[in-house]
Structure formats: structure tokens, C-alpha cells
N, C-alpha and C positions, 0 to 999 in steps of 0.2 A: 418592860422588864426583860432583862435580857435571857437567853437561854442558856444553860449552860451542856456543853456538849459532853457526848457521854464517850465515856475512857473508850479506846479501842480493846476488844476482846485479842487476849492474848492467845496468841494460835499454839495448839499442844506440841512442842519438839518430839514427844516421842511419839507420834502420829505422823505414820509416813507418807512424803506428798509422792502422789502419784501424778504425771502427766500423761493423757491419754489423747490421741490421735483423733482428727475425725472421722476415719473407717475402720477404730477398734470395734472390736463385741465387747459385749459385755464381759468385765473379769480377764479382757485380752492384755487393757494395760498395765493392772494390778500384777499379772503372771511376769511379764516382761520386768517389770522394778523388784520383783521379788528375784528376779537370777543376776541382777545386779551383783557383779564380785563385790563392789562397796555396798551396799545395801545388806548381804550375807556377811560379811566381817564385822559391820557396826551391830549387829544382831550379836553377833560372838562376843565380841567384847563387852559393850552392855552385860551380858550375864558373868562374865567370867570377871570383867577388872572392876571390883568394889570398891578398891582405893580411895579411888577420890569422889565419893559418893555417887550420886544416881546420875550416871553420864545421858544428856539428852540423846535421840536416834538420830533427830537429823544433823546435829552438831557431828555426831559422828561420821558419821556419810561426809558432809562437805568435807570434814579434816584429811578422809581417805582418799576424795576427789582429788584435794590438792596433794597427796605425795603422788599421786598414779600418775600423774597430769607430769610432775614434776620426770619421774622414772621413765615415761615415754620418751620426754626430749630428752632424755640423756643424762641427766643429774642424780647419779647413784650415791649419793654424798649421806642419804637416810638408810640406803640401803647396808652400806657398810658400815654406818655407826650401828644399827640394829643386830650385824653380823658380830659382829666387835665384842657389843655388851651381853650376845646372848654366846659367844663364847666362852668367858668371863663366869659369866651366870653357871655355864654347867661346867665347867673348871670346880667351882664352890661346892656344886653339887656332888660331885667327886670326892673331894676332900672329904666332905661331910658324910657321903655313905661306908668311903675307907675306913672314917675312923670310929665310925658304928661298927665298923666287919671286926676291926682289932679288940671291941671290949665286946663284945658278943660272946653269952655263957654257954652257947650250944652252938652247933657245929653246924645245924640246919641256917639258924637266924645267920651264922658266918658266910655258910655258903649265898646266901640270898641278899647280903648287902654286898659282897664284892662281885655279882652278875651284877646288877643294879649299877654299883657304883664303873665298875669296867665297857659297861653300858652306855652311860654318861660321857667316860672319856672317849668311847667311840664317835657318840654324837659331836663332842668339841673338837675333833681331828676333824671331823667330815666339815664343819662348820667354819675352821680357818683354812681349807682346800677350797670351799665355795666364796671365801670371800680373795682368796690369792687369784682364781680365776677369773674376778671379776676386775683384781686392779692390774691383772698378768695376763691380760687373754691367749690362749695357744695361736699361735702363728699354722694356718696351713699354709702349706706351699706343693706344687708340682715339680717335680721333678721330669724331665724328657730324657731320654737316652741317649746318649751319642757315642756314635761311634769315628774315631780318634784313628788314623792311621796313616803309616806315609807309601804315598804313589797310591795305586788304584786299589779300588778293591769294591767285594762288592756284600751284601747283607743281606741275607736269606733269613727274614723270620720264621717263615712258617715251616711244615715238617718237611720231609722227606718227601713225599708223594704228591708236595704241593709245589716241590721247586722243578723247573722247568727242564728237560730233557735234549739237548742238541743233539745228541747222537741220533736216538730216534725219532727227530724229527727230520734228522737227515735222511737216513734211512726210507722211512717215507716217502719222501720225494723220490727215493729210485726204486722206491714199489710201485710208483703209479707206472711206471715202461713194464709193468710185469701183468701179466692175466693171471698168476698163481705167484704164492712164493715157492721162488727158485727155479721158474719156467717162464725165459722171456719170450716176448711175442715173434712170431715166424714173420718177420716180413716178407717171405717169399711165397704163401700158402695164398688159396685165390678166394677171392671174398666176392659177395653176391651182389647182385645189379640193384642199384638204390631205386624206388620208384620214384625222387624227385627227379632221374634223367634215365626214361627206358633206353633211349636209344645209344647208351653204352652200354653195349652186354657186356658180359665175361669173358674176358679172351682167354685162349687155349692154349698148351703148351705150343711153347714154339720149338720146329724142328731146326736149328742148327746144324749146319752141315761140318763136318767134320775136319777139321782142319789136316791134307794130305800134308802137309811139310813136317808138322809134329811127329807124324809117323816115323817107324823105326829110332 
């Protein structure tokens, strides 16, 4: 008699799989799938969209895999339908609090729908600027400087006290012939015997004799 096989057990969607390593700890892998950005959004929505009845967790997760997967290479095409309709959406919401604010029998409940409602249309400006820059992106560019001129010339960025001095540098130069400023050296004054050659001494004034024709 033959056997008859038993159904496979249906595994829980909303029981999250975990994949853990082989030099996790304990409760290392669990932490790791819990800061999952998809793992944290199918948790949000589960609570929050009842619409279409009891959404599974992990159906959720894969469906979030596949736009993120999608948005990394490139394909913003969910992004801006999403921008689009939640545009749209607070546009309605607008309307809808304006014209709460215009039959409003007190002046408080008036003031508090048109915050609200001018609130809204805040958010839908911001919302079609984020989607313009995503199908407009700003161009940077560098700009360099130039400087444009005819025959020579020359371009001093920096200050005053950093651009270069020819005068005094010339100057300079006819300070080194000086032992002070404004007192050139005596070439004719007698200077001391070096000891790398004792045997030139200092010579003495010399006597010149007097030239007798110059006379009278």
C-alpha cells in the first residue's frame, strides 16, 4: 500500500528569515536584519496600509528589495511616479483643508485649517522641486580665471607685502660694498696679518718723497 506523502508545512510570511553567518553570536544576526532599511519599511507599512488586507512581511521585504535594487542602477522611473502622485495627493489635501477654513464658524477652527492646509501646499512645492531635480539635475561647473590682455603684462594675486620689491632688492646688492649704511668701506685703512700666511706682516706707511718739480 502505498504511502501517501504529507503536504509540505506552509512557512509563516510574516515571520522574518533571518540569515546568520558562521561567526555570528548569538542575536548578532537577528540585530543585523532588523536595521535592514527594507526590513524597517515593511514593518511600517504592514501597520499602517490596511487596504489591501493583511499584507505578508516577507512579501513586503522582497517587493522593497526589488525597487532599491532597481534605484541603485539607475531607474528612477518609481521614484518619480511616487513623487508625482504624492504631489497630487497633498494638492487634494489642500483643497480639502481650504475649504474647511472658508465654512468654519469660529475664527480659532479657521485659523487652524488654513496653517494646516498652507502647510500642505508647502509640502507639494517642496515635493515637485524634489522631483524637477531629479529629472533636471544642476550642472556644476568650474569656472578659472583669466586674464585677457594685449602685449605683456603681468598678475599679481596676492597683497601688497607679498609682491616682490626690485628696488630693494637692488639696493641690497650695494649694501653688501658697505660695513654700515651710508659708510663705504676704506680701502686704503690697514687690515691685520691672517694667521693662514704669518709671514706677510702689515706693511707700514710708506714714505714718499716729495716730488721737487711740483714745487712752486
Amino acid at each position: 500500500m502505498a504511502r501517501k506523502r504529507k503536504p509540505k508545512e506552509k512557512s509563516d510570511e510574516d515571520q522574518l528569515v533571518v540569515r546568520a553567518r558562521p561567526d555570528d553570536e548569538p542575536g548578532q544576526a537577528v540585530a543585523r536584519s532588523a536595521l535592514r532599511p527594507t526590513v524597517q519599511a515593511a514593518v511600517t507599512l504592514k501597520e499602517y496600509d490596511k487596504n489591501f488586507g493583511d499584507l505578508k512581511l516577507n512579501h513586503l521585504i522582497s517587493a522593497l528589495v526589488e525597487q532599491t535594487e532597481a534605484s541603485n542602477e539607475g531607474d528612477m522611473k518609481r521614484a518619480e511616479a511616487m513623487l508625482t502622485t504624492q504631489a497630487h495627493t497633498l494638492d487634494a489635501i489642500f483643497n480639502n483643508l481650504a475649504s474647511r477654513a472658508i465654512r468654519a464658524e469660529y475664527l480659532s477652527n479657521l485659523d487652524t485649517y488654513l496653517k494646516l492646509a498652507l502647510r500642505a501646499q508647502s509640502q507639494c512645492r517642496a515635493t515637485w522641486e524634489a522631483l524637477s531635480a531629479i529629472k533636471n539635475p544642476p550642472v556644476i561647473g568650474y569656472v578659472r580665471q583669466a586674464n585677457i590682455a594685449h602685449g605683456p603684462q603681468q598678475v599679481n594675486n596676492g597683497t601688497l607685502d607679498d609682491m616682490p620689491r626690485s628696488r630693494e632688492y637692488q639696493n641690497s646688492q650695494n649694501k653688501l660694498m658697505e660695513q654700515k649704511d651710508g659708510e663705504w668701506l676704506d680701502t686704503g685703512t690697514t687690515g691685520t696679518a691672517g694667521q693662514a700666511d704669518p709671514a706677510m706682516a702689515t706693511l707700514g706707511e710708506v714714505d714718499r718723497a716729495e716730488d721737487e718739480s711740483r714745487k712752486g
